[in-house]
Backbone as CSV, one residue per row, in Angstrom:
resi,resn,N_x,N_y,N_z,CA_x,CA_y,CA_z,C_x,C_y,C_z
1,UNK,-10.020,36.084,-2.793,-8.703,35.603,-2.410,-8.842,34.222,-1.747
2,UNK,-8.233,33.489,-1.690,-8.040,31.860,-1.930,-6.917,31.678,-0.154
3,UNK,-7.848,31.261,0.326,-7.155,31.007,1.889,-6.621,29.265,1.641
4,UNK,-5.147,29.516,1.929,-5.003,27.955,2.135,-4.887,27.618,3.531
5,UNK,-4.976,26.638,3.890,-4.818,25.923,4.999,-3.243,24.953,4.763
6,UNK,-2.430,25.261,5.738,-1.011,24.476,5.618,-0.828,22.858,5.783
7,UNK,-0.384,22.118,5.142,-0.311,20.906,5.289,1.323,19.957,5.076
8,UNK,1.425,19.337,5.871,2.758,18.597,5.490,2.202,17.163,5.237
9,UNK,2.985,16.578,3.834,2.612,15.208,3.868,3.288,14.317,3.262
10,UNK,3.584,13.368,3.112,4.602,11.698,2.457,3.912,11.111,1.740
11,UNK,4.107,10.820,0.542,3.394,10.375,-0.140,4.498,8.968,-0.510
12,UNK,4.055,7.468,-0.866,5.341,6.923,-1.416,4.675,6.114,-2.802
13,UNK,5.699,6.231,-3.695,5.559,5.070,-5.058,6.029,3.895,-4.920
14,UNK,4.934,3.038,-4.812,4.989,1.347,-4.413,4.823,0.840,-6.217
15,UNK,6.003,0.697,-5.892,6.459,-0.303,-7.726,6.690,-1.815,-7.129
16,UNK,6.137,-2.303,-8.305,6.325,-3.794,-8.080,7.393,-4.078,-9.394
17,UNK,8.072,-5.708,-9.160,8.574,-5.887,-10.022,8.292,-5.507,-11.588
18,UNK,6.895,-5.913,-11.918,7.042,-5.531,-13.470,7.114,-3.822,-13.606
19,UNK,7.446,-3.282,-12.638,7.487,-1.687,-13.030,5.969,-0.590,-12.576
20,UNK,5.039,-1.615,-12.368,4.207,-1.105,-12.141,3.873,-0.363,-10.537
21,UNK,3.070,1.094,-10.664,2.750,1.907,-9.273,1.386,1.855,-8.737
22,UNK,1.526,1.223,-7.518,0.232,1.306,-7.565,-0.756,2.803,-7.240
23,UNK,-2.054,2.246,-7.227,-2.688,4.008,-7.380,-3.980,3.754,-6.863
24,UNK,-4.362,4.762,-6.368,-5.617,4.500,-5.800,-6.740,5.293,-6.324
25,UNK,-8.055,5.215,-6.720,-8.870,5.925,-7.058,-9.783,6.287,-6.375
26,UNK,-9.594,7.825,-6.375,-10.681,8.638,-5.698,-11.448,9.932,-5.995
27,UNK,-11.918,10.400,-5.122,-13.207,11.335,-5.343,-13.035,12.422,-4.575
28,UNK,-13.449,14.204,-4.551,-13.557,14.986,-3.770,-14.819,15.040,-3.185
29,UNK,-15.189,14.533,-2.142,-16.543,15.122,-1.760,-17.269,16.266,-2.055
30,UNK,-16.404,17.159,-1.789,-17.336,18.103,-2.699,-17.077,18.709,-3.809
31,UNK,-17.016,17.781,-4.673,-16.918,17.951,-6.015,-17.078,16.566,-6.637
32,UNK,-18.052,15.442,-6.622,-18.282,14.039,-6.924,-17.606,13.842,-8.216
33,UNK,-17.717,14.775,-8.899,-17.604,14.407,-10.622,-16.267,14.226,-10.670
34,UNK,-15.374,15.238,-10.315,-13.877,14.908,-9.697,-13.390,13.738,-9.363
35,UNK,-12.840,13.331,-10.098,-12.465,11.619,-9.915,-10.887,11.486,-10.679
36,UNK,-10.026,11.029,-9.861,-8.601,10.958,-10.266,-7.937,9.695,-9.552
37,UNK,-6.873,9.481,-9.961,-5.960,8.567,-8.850,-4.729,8.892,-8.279
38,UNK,-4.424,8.323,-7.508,-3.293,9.005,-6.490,-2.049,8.064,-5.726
39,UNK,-0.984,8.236,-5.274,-0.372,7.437,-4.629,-0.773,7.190,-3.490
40,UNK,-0.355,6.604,-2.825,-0.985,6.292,-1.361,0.010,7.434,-0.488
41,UNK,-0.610,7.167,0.711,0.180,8.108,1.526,-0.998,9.390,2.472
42,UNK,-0.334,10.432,2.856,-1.413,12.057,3.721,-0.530,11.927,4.218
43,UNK,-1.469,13.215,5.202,-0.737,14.579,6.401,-0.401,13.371,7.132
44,UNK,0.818,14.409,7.410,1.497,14.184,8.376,1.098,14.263,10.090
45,UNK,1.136,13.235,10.949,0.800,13.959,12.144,1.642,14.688,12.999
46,UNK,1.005,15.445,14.038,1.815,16.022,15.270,2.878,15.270,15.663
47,UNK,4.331,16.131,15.489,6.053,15.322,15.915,5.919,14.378,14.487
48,UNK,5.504,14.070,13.664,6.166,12.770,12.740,6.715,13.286,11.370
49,UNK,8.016,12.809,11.212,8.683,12.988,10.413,8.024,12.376,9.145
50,UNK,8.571,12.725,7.601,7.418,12.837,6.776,7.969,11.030,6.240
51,UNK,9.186,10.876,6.712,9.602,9.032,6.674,8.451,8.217,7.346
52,UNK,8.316,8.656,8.846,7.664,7.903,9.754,5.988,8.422,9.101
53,UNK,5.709,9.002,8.477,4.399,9.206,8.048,4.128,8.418,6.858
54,UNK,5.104,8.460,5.960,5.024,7.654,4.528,4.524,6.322,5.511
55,UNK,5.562,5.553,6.742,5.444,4.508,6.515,3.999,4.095,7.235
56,UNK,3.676,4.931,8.153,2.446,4.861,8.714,1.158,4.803,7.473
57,UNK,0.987,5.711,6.794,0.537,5.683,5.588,0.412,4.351,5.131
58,UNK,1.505,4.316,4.595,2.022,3.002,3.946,1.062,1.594,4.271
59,UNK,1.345,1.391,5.402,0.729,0.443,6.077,-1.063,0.483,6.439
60,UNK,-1.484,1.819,6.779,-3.213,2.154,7.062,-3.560,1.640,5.072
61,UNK,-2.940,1.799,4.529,-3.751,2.071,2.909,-3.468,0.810,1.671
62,UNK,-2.609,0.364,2.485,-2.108,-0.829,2.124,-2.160,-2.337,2.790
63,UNK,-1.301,-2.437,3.947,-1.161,-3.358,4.665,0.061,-3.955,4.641
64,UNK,1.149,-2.644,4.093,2.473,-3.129,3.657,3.386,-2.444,5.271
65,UNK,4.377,-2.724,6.189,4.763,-2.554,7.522,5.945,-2.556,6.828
66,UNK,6.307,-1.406,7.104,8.056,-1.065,6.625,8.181,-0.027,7.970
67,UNK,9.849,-0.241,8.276,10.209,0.886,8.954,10.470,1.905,8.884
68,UNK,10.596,3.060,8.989,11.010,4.604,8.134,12.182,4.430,7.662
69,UNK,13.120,3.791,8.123,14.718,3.732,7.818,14.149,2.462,6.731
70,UNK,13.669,2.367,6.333,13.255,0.862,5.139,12.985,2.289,4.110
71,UNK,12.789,3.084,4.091,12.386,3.905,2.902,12.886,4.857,2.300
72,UNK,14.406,4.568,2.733,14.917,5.621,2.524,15.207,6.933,2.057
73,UNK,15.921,7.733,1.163,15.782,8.953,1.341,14.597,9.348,0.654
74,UNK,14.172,10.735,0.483,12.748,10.939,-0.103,13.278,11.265,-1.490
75,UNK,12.447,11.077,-2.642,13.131,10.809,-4.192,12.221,12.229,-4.675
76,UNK,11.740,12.814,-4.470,10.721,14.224,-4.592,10.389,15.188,-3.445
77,UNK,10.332,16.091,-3.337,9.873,17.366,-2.136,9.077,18.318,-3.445
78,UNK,7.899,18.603,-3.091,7.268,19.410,-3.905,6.422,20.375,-2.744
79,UNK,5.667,21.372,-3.331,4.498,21.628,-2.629,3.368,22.023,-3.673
80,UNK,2.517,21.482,-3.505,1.112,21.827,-3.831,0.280,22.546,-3.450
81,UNK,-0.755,23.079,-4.029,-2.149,23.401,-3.761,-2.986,22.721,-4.538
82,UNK,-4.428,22.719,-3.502,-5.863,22.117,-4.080,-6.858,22.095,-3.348
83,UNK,-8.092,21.971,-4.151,-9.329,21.566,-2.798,-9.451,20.247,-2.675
84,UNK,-9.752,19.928,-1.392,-10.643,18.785,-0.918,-11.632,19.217,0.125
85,UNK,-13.235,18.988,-0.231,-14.121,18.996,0.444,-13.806,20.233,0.951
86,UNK,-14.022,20.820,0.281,-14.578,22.884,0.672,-13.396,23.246,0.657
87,UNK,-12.157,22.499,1.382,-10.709,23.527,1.764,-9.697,23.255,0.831
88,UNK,-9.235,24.536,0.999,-7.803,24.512,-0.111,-6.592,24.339,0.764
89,UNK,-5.748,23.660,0.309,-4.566,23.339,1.021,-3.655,23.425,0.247
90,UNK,-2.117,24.026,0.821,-1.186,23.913,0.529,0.181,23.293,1.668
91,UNK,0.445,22.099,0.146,0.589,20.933,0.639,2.495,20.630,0.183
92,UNK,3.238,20.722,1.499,4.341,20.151,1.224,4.072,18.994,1.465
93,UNK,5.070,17.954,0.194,5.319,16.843,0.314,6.089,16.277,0.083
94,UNK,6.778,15.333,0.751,7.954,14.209,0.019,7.449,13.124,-0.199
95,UNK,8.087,12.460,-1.498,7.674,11.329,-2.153,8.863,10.041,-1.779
96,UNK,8.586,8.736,-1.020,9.502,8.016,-1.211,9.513,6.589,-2.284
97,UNK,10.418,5.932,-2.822,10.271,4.852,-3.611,10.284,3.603,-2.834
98,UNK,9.639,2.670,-2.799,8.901,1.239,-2.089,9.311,0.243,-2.988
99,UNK,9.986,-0.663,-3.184,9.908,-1.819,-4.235,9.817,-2.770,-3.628
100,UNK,8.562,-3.423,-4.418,8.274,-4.805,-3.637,8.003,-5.615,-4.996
101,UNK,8.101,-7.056,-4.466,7.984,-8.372,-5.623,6.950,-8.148,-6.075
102,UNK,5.812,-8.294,-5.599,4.259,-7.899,-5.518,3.703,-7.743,-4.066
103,UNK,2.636,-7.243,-4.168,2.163,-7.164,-3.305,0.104,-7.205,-3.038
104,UNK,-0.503,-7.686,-2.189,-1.872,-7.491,-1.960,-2.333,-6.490,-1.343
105,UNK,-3.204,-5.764,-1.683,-3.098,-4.628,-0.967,-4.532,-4.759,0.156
106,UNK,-4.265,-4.299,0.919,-5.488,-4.426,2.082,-5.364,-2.958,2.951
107,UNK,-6.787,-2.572,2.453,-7.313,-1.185,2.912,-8.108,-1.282,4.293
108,UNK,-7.809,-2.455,4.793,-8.541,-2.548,5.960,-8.177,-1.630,7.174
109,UNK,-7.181,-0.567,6.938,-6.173,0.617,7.771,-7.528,1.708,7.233
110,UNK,-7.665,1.704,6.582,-8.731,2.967,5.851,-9.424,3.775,6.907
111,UNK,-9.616,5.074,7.113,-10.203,5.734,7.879,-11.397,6.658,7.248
112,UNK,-12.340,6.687,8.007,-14.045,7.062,7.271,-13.710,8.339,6.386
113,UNK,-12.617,9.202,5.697,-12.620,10.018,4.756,-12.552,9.123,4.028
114,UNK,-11.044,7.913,3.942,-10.392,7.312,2.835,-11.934,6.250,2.003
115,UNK,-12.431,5.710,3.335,-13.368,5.241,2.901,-14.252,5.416,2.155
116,UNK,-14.780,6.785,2.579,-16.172,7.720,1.830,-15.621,7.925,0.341
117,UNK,-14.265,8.792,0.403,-13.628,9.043,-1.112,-12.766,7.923,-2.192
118,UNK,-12.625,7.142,-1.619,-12.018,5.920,-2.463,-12.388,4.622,-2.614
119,UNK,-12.475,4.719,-4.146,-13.084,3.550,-4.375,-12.742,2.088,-4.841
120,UNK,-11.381,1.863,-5.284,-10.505,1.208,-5.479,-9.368,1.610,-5.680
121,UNK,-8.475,0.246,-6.323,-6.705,0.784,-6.225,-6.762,-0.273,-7.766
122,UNK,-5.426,0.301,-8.555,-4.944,-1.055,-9.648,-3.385,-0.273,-9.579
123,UNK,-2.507,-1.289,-10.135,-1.614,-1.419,-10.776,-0.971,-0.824,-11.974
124,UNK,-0.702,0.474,-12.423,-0.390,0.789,-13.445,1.055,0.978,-13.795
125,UNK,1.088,0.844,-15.288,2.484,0.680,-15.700,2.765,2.579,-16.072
126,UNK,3.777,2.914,-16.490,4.503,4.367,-16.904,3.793,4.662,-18.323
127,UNK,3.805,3.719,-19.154,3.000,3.344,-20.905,1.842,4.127,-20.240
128,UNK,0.885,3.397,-19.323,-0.744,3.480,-19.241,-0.950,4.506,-18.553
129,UNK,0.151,5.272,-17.237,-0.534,6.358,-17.276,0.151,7.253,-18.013
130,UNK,1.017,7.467,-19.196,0.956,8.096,-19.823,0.293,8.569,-21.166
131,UNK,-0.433,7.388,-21.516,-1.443,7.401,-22.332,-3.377,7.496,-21.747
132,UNK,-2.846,7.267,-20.360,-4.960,7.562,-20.431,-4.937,8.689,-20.473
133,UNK,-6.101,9.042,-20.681,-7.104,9.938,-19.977,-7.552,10.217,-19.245
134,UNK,-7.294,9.197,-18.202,-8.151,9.521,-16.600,-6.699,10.256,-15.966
135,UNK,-7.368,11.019,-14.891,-6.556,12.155,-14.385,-5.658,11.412,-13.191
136,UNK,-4.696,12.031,-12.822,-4.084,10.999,-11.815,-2.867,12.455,-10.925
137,UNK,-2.454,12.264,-10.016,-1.422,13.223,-9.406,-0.375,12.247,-8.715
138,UNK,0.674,12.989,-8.630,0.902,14.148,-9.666,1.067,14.064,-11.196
139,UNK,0.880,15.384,-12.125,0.294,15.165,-12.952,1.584,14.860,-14.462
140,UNK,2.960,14.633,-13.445,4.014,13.971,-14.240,4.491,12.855,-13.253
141,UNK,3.741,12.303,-13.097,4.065,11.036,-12.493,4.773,9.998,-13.205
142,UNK,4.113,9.919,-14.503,5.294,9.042,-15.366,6.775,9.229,-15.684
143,UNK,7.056,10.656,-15.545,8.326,11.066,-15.542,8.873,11.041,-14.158
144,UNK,8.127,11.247,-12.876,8.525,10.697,-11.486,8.826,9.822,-11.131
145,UNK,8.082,8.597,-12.016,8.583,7.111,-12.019,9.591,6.801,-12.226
146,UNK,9.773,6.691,-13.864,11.229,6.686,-14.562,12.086,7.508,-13.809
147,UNK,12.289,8.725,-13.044,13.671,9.457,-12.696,13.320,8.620,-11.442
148,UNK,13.231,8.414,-10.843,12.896,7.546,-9.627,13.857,6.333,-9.660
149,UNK,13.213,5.557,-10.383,13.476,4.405,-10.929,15.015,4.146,-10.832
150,UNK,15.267,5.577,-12.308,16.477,5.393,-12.996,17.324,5.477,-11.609
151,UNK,17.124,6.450,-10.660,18.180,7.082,-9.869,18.296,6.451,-8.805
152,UNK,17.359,5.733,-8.325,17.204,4.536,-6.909,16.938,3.540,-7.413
153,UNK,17.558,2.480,-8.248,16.750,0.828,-9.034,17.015,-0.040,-7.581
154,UNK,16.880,0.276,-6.344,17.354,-0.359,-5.251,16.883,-0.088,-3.776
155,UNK,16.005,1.245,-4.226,15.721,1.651,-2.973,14.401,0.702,-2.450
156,UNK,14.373,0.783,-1.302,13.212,0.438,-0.673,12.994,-1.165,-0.613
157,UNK,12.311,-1.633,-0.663,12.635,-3.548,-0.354,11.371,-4.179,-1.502
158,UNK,11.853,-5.226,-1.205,11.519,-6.525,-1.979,10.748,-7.346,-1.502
159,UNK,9.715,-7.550,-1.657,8.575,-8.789,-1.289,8.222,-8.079,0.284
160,UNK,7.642,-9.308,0.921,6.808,-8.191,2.244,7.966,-8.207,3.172
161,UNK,8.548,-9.575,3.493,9.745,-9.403,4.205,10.779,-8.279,4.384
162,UNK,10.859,-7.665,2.876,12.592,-7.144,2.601,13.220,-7.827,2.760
163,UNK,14.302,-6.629,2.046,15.686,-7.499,2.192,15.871,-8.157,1.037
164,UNK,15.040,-8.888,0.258,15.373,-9.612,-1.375,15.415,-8.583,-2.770
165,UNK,16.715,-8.845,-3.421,16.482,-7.728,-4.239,15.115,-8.167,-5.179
166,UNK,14.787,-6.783,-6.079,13.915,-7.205,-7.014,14.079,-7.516,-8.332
């Protein structure tokens, strides 16, 4: 029998103008061969709402500083299960939408897990991850995009400032 451990967490989809999300690639420690990509974002901490966590997130994995009220409502609530490094977790999460002009991303927020398990980030379009092969979560993300997209073409801000549409 399969013990989970409870988790709350924010995950957000940072689209840039040409449509593209960014994603980060990583690894389970214990499981090396395991290699996928992911949105940015984790747990939630003690008292923080899963807004004020996206944006905390946001900013450690990126270097992008939005306010929680900058991200508005959450565009997904799911819950998951999975392992990472020995434990299984089951994982509520909300997903919010981010639009920016472009952006640079700077992992210099990174903390010695993110570090150990991730090894870069790129840019992908809805086309590319619906055609690779490399594994990515969630595992209809291209259809998360597009309903995203379609249903908020406005949410979240524009360039690093905000405030400019995209």
């Amino acid at each position: 029998m399969t013990v989970y451990t409870p988790r709350r967490a924010a995950r957000v989809l940072l689209v840039d103008a040409g449509g593209r999300a960014l994603l980060f690639s990583g690894r389970d420690p214990a499981r090396p061969d395991h290699r996928y990509w992911f949105t940015p974002g984790g747990g939630l901490e003690e008292g923080e709402t899963p807004a004020e966590g996206a944006a905390r997130e946001l900013a450690e994995e990126t270097g992008l500083r939005l306010g929680p009220a900058e991200l508005g409502d959450p565009v997904r609530s799911e819950t998951v299960e999975f392992p990472f490094d020995g434990v299984w977790y089951r994982q509520e999460q909300e997903f919010f939408l981010v639009r920016v002009a472009s952006w640079e991303v700077d992992t210099a927020g990174f903390d010695a897990i993110e570090r150990a398990s991730v090894s870069g980030h790129r840019w992908w379009t809805r086309d590319e991850l619906a055609t690779t092969d490399e594994r990515y979560y969630p595992a209809d993300l291209p259809v998360l995009l597009s309903r995203a997209l379609a249903v908020t073409p406005s949410a979240g801000t524009c360039g690093p400032g905000g405030g400019a549409p995209c």
